[in-house]
N, C-alpha and C positions, 0 to 999 in steps of 0.2 A: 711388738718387741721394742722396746729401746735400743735408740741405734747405739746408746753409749756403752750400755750394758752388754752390749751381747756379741760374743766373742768368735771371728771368721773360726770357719772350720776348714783344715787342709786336709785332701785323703788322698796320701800314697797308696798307690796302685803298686808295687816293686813285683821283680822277678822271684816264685815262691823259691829255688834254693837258696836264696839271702835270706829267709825264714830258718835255714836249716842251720846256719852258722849264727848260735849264739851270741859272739863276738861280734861279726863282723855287726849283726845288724843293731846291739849296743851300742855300739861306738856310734853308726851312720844316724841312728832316733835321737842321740845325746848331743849329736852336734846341731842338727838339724833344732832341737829344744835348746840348745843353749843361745845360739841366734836369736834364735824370738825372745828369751828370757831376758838376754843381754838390750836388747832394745825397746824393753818392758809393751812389747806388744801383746795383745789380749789375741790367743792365738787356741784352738784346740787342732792337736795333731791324731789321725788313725794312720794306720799304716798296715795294708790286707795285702795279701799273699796275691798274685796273678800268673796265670799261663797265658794270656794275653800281652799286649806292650804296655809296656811300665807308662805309668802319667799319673798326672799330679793334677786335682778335682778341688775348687774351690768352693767351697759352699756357704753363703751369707745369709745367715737366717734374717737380715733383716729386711731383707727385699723378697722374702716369701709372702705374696700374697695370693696364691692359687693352690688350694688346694692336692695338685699334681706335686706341684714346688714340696709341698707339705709330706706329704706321703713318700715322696721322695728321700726327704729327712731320716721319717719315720722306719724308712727302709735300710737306711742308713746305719741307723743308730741299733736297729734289730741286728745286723749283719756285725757290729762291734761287738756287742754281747756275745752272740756264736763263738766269734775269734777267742775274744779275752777266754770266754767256757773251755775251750780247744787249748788254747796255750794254758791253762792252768790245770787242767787235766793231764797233758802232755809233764809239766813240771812237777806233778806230785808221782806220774811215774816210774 
């Protein structure tokens, strides 16, 4: 990958009832995106539900060079699809 191209990936972990409040968790993804937009950093946000302790998961594709690293991604990015499926199901409702 090109390192110039290719943009970190942040993944909130949050507590799943800040899932349940439409609002609250608008506002907290809008600020959090307006930061990064404001300081024209190349930035992708997820943001998944946990019954675990909340944290915040940095992922730099461009230092994947192991396979694990990879699938990891790949695991990743499966597990955002699910969400988006769920929250959009959830809004039509």
């Amino acid at each position: 990958m090109d390192n110039e191209k290719s943009p970190l990936i942040l993944v909130f972990y949050l507590a799943r009832d800040m899932f349940s409040s439409p609002d609250v968790m608008s506002n907290y993804t809008n600020g959090i995106k307006s930061y990064f937009d404001e300081n024209e950093d190349d930035v992708r946000l997820f943001f998944f539900p946990t019954d675990g302790d909340e944290r915040l998961e940095c992922v730099n594709p461009v230092y994947f060079n192991s396979e694990e690293e990879k699938k990891k991604l790949d695991n990743l990015m499966g597990l955002a699809e699910k969400q988006f499926d769920l929250q959009k199901n959830i809004s039509n409702e």
